[in-house]
N, C-alpha and C positions, 0 to 999 in steps of 0.2 A: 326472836322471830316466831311468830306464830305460824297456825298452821294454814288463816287463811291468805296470809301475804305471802309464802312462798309459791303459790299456783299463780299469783297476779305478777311477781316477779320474772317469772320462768316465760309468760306470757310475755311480758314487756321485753324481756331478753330475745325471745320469738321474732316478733315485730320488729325490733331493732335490725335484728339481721339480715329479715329479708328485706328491710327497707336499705341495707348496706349493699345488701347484694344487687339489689334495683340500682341503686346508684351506681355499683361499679358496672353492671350491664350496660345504663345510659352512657358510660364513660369510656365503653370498651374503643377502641378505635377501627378506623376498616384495614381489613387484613387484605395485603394485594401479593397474590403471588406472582412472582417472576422466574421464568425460564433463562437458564446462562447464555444469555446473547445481550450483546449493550441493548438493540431496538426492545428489548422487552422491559431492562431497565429505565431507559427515557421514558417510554410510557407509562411507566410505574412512579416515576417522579411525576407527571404532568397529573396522574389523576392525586395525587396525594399533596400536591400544591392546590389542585381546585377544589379539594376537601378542605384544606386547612384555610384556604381564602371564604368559603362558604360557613366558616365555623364550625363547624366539624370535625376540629381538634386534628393535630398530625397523624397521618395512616402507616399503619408498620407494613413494614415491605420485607415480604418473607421467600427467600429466594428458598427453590424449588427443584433445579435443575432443569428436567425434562417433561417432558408432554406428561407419561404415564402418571410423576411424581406431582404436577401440579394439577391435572385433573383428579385425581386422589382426594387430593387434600381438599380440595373442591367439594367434591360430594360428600365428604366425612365431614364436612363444615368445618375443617380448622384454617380456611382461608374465603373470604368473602367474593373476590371475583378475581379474575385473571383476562390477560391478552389470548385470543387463539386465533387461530387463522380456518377457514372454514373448510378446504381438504383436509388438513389437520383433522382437525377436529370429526371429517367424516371415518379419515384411518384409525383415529382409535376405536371408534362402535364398530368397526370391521367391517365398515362399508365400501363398496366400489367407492373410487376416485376416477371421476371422468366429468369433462363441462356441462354435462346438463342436470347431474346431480350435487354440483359441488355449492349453488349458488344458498344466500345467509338463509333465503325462507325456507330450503327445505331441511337445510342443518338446525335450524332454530325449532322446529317441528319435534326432529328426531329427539333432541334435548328436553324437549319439554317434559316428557316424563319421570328423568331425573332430577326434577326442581330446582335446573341447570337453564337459566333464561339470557337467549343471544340479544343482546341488544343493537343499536345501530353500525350499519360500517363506518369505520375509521377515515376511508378514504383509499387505503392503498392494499395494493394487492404483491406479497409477498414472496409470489412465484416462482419458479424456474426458469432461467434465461440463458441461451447457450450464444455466447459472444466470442469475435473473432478479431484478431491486428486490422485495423484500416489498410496496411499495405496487402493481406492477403484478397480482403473484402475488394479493392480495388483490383486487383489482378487477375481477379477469377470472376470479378463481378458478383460475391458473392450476396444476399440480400434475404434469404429464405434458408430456414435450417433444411432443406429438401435438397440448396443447392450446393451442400456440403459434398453431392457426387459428383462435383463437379474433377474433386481432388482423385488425379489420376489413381495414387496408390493408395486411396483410403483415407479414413478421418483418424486426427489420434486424437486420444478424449481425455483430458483431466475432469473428475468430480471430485466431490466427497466420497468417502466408503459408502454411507450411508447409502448413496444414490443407486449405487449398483445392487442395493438388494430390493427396492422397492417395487414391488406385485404392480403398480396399475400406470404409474407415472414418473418409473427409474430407466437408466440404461438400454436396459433389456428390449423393454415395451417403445421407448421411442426409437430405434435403431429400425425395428419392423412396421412403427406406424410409417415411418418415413424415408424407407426405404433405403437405408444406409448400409456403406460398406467399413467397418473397425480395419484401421491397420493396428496391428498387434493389438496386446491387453492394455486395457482402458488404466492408466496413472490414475490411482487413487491418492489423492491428497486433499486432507481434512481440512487446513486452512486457505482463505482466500488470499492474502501472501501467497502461500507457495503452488497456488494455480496463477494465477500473475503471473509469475517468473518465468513458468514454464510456457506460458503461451507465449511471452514479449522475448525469451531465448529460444523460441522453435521449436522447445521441445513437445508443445501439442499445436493441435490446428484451432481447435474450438476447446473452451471450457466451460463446465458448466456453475453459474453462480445463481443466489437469490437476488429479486429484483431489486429487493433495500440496501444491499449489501455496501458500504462506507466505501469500500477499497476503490469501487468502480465511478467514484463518483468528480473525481478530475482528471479520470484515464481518457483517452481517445479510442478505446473502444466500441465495436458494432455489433449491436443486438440482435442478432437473427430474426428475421419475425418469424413464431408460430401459425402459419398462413391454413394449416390442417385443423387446428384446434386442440392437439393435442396434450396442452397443457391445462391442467383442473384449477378454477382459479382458488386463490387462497386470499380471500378476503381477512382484513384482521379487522377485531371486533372486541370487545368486553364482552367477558362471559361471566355472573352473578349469583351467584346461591339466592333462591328464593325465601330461604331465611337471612339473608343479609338486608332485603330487602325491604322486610319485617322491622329488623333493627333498625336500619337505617333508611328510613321513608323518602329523606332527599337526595340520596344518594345516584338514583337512578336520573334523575334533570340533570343532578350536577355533572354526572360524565357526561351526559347527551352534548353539552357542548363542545366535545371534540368528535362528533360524529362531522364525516365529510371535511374534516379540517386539514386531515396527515395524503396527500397524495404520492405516488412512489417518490418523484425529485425533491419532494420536501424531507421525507423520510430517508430518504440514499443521504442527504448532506447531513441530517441531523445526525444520523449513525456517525458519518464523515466527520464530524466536528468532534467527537468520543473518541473515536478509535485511532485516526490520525492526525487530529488535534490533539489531541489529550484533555480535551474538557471532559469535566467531570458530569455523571449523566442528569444528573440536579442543576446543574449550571445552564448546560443545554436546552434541559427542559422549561426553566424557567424563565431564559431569553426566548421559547417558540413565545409562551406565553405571553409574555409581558408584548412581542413585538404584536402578538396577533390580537391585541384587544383583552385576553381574557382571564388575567389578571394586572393588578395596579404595576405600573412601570418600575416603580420602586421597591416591587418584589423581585424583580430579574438581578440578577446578578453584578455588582459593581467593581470584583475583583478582574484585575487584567493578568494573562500570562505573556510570559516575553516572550516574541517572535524571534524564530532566526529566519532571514532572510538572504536571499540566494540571488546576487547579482548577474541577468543575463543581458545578450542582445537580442531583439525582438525575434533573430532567426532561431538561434538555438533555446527559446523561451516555448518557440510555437512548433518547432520540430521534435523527433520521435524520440531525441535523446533527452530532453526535456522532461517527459514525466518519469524516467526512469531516475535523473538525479534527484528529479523531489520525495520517489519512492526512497533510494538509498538514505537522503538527508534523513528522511522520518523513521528511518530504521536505526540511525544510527546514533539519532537524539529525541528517543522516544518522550512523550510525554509532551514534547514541544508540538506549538504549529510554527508550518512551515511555507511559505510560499516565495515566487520568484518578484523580483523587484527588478523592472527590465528598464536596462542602463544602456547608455552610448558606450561608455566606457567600464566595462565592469569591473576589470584590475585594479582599475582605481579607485573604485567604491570602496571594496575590499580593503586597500591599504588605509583607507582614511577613518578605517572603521564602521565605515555608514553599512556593511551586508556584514553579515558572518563570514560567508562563501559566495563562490565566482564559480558560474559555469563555461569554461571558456576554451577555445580552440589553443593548440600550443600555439598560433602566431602571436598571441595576443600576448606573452612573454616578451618579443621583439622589441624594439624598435630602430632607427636608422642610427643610433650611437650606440647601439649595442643591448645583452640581454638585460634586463630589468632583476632587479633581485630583490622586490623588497615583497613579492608575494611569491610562493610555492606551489607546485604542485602534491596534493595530496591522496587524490585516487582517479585512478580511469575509469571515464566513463563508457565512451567506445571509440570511432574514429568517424572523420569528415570525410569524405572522397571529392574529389573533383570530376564532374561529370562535365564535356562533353559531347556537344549534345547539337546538331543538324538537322537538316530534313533529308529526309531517304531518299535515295539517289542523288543528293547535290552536295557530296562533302568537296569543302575544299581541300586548294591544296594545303594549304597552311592553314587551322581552324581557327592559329592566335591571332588572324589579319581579316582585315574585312570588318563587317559592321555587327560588334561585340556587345552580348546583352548577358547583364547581370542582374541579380536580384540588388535591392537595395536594401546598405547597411549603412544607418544613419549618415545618408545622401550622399554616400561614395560605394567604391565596391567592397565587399569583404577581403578583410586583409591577408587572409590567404590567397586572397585570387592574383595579389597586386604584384608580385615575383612575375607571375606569368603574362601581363599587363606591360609590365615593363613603365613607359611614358606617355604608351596609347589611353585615354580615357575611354571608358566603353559606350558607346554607339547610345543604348537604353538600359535605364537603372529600373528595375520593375519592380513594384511593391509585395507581390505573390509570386512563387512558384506557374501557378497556372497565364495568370498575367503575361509572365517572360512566354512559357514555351507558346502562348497563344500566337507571340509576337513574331515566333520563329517558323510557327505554320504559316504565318500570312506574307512571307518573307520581307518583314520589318527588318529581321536581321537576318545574318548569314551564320551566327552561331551564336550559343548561349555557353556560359558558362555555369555552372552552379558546384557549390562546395555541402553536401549536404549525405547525410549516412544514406548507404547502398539501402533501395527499397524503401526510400522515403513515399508515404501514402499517396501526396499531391505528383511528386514528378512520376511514381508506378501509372498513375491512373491516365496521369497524361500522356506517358507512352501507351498505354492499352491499345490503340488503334492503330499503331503501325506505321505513322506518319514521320516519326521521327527516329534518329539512329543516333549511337553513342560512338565518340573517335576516340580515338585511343590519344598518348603523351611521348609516345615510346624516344628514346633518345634526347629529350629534354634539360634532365637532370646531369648536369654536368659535374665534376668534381669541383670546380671553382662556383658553380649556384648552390650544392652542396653545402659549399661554407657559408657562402653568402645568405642562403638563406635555412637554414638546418632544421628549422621548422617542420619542413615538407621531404616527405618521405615515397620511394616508389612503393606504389599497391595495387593491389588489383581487383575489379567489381569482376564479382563470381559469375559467371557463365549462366544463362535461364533465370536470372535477377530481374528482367525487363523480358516484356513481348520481343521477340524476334532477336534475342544477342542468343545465338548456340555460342557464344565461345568468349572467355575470359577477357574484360579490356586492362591494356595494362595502365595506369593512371597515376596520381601521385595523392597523398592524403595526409592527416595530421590527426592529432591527437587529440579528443575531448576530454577535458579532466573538472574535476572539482579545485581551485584553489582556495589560498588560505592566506593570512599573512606570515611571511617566513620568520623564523628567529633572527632576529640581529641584535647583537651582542654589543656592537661596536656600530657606526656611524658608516653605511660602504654607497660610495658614493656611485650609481649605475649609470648616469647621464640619462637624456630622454625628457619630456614632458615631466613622467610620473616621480623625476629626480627631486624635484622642488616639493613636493606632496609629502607632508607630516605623517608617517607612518604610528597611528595609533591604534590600530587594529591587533587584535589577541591572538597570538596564534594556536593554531592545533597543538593539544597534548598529543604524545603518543599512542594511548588509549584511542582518544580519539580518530587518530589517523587510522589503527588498526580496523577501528568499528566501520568506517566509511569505506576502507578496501574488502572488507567481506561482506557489506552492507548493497555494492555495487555491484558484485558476483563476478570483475574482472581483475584477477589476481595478478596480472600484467604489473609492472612499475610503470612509472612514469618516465617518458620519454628520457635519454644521457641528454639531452641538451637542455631540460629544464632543470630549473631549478625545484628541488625537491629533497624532503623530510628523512625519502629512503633512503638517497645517498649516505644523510648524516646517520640515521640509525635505520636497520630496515623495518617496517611495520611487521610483519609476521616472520621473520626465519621461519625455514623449514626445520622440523624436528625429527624427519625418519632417516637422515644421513647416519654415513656408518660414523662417524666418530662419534656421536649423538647416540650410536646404539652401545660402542665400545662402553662408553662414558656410563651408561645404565645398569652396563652387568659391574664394571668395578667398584661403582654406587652398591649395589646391591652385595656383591661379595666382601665390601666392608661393612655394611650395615651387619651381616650374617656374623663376622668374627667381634664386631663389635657385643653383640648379644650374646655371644660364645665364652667373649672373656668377662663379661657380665654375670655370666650364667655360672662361670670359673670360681668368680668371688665371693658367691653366693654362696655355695657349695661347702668352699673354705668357711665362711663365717658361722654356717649353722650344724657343721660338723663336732662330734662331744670330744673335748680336750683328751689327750692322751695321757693312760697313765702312768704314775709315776712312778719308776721303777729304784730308785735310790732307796739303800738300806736304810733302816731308822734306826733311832738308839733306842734302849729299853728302858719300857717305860718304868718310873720311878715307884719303888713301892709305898 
């Protein structure tokens, strides 16, 4: 090699490289940071499908954690653009948060000089929303987070941790804009799970959630309005590194088509399809797509997951115990969707195989030849009451005589009513709650019946005015309907449950459970309709029944007269009994001499032989 072709080599070599390097530039693909929450990942799928639909090669998706860790990576350019929300985005430049400075054009301003560029809104706004049970909201008339003073002794608050530290629009700050009284300290709980529980158990009045938030999105709860203004909006939006923008020139159209596309109820069910569906957030996002136009159909997703489904009657489907068994069911076969499939006859679905699960009252175990045993119960959900129910000052003597109105279960009464019925048919079958008692102010009828959980939303709201009153059952239950009908049990609606009851009514009630199909072993023959029905539904594993009775959070068994799993084996034993404790320490004090005589043999083997004291003979010369 001479001396003038190595300088034209070394040149050549030059060239090449940066021509390699340009290449692999052109090839790089867009970096999308995401924050640990599913909505950041749906939208990090949806813009990295409208990249890779636009030609633009697949985008890596670089999860980030939190605000401070993904704005970061943002401006050090090792991620091209991100989801924010625009209070967000004003708390981290350490700016007030309040609604006249939260909106996109003045955050997109502030950003600009970080060569940080806010592009269009999304559609939905992100917010804080402080929600409350339908039966409180109905009984207090509750409709404005202001009219949370309504509550004699105060509000109790579940949030996140989070919420109670935050300077401009946490705890603190809304309690004084709006004039509220805390009873005791505010239950911090990080997950939207375990603010749910606590509100639909009583253990708070209001809590507080984000507007997107999945969990809330088949609940029957009431969203306060912020009627003050005190919440800062939180627009979400694509935020872009200016040198991304450089890179990739079309990048910026190509997101533009999801601006104004995500509003909060699209955004609440799409989280909702992730989180308690189990779809995956690429699946999600590429069914919004494919459904909304803006990508080809045949890029959405063609895999199906198996449903379980949860056989009700139209009553207990649209009543209060309703979304709690679908919350339990999704707790306790995560990954699954789950919905209800409302039946005439739900036990029977159940045994036929056609539901997973039965959400059903104990009557629905009965019938006139006796108990049914080819389904089980597997967890409680909570209980039916029988209410009731006159106009103020005209009780009769007798509430079970006279012109009897019930709701209607597929075009009869419900079957727990039918013991107390007797041969009388009722007077009016009413399609609604509101319907019947409307019937009973206008004196259509002379008494309603209704079997439905103490503080059901529709009958609270309809007692609110004073107009009707609740009777009592008292001496009813006799030892011979006892047997006769073992279903029904005496109980009592709590005292201050309804406008105008000061004092406990005593009534009669049953039992709402999850069933299953029961183990049978052998052929056992129960009589009834459902005798003739081909039992080929699967029943609960053990496991499974355990998951569904801590899933439900009512540790109760199942009624002695049903049939049920616990009899055969119990789902949870208790484990802090004393033999349970005896049992642990003599566990334990053999385990101890176990290692002792272990430790014995050890001792012995690595100890040097003894020596040996036996004369010898002399040695030979």
């Amino acid at each position: 090699m001479t001396h003038r072709t190595l300088p034209m080599l070394l040149a050549l070599m030059m060239v090449l490289a940066l021509l390699a390097a340009a290449c692999q530039q052109e090839r790089q693909p867009v970096r999308i940071g995401v924050k640990d929450f599913t909505e950041q990942e749906i939208i990090a799928q949806m813009a990295s499908a409208l990249t890779q639909n636009k030609g633009m090669g697949k985008a890596q998706i670089v999860p980030c954690q939190d605000t401070y860790q993904c704005q970061h990576m943002l401006r050090t350019g090792r991620i091209d653009l991100m989801t924010e929300y625009t209070g967000t985005g004003l708390l981290y430049l350490g700016q007030p948060v309040n609604p006249q400075d939260a909106s996109l054009e003045h955050v997109r301003k502030l950003y600009q000089p970080l060569e940080l560029n806010w592009m269009g809104a999304l559609g939905f706004d992100n917010g804080y929303l402080l929600l409350v049970t339908p039966q409180r909201a109905a009984s207090l008339g509750l409709k404005t987070i202001e009219d949370l003073e309504k509550l004699p002794e105060g509000v109790r608050v579940a949030c996140p941790s989070t919420y109670l530290k935050r300077p401009s629009d946490g705890l603190g700050p809304l309690v004084e804009r709006h004039g509220l009284r805390l009873r005791g300290q505010p239950i911090a709980l990080d997950t939207i799970e375990e603010r749910i529980d606590a509100l639909l158990d009583g253990r708070a009045d209001a809590i507080v959630v984000y507007g997107t938030d999945g969990a809330i999105s088949d609940l029957d709860l009431v969203a306060l309005k912020d009627s003050l203004g005190f919440f800062p909006p939180y627009q979400a939006a694509f935020v872009m590194h200016a040198k991304a923008a450089q890179k990739h020139p079309e990048l910026a159209q190509t997101l533009q088509a999801l601006e104004g596309r995500l509003d909060a109820a699209t955004m609440r069910q799409l989280n909702h399809q992730a989180e308690a569906q189990g779809a995956a957030p690429k699946d999600v996002a590429a069914g919004f797509l494919g459904t909304s136009g803006l990508i080809d159909q045949d890029s959405a997703p063609t895999t199906t997951r198996s449903e379980l489904t949860i056989a009700a009657d139209a009553i207990q489907t649209n009543g209060p115990l309703g979304p709690k068994a679908l919350r339990a069911v999704r707790r306790a076969f995560p990954g699954r969707p789950v919905a209800f499939q409302t039946q005439p006859n739900p036990l029977d679905t159940v045994i036929q195989g056609k539901a997973r699960l039965a959400l059903v009252g104990a009557e629905h175990f009965f019938t006139d030849q006796g108990r049914q045993n080819k389904a089980q119960a597997a967890a409680v959900v909570g209980s039916s009451l029988i209410h009731v129910l006159h106009r103020a000052g005209a009780r009769p003597a007798n509430p079970l005589e006279g012109k009897i109105g019930t709701l209607d279960a597929n075009g009869q009464a419900p079957r727990v009513l039918r013991p107390l019925l007797g041969d009388n048919a009722p007077t009016l079958k009413a399609k609604t709650t509101p319907a019947l008692l409307d019937a009973l102010k206008s004196s259509s009828i002379d008494t309603a019946l209704i079997a439905l959980p103490a503080s059901d939303p529709a009958l609270t709201k309809a007692m609110a005015d004073g107009a009707l009153e609740l009777g009592a059952l008292e001496g009813w239950m006799t030892p011979q309907r006892a047997i006769a009908h073992p279903f029904l049990r005496p109980r009592r609606i709590p005292a201050n449950t309804y406008t105008n009851q000061p004092q406990a009514i005593e009534t009669l009630g049953s039992q709402v459970v999850l069933a299953a199909p029961a183990y049978l072993p052998e052929a056992t023959p129960s009589g009834g309709p459902a005798s003739a029905l081909l039992t080929t539904g699967t029943p609960l594993t053990d496991a499974e029944i355990q998951a569904l009775a801590k899933a439900t959070g009512v540790p109760t068994a199942p009624d002695s007269a049903l049939p049920s799993a616990w009899s055969r084996r119990a789902p949870e034993p208790p484990q802090d009994t004393a033999d349970s404790t005896v049992k642990k320490v003599l566990s334990t004090a053999l385990n101890i001499l176990a290692i002792a005589f272990l430790a014995l043999l050890a001792a012995l083997a690595l100890a040097p032989a003894p020596k040996d004291t036996t004369p010898q003979p002399p040695a030979k010369a």
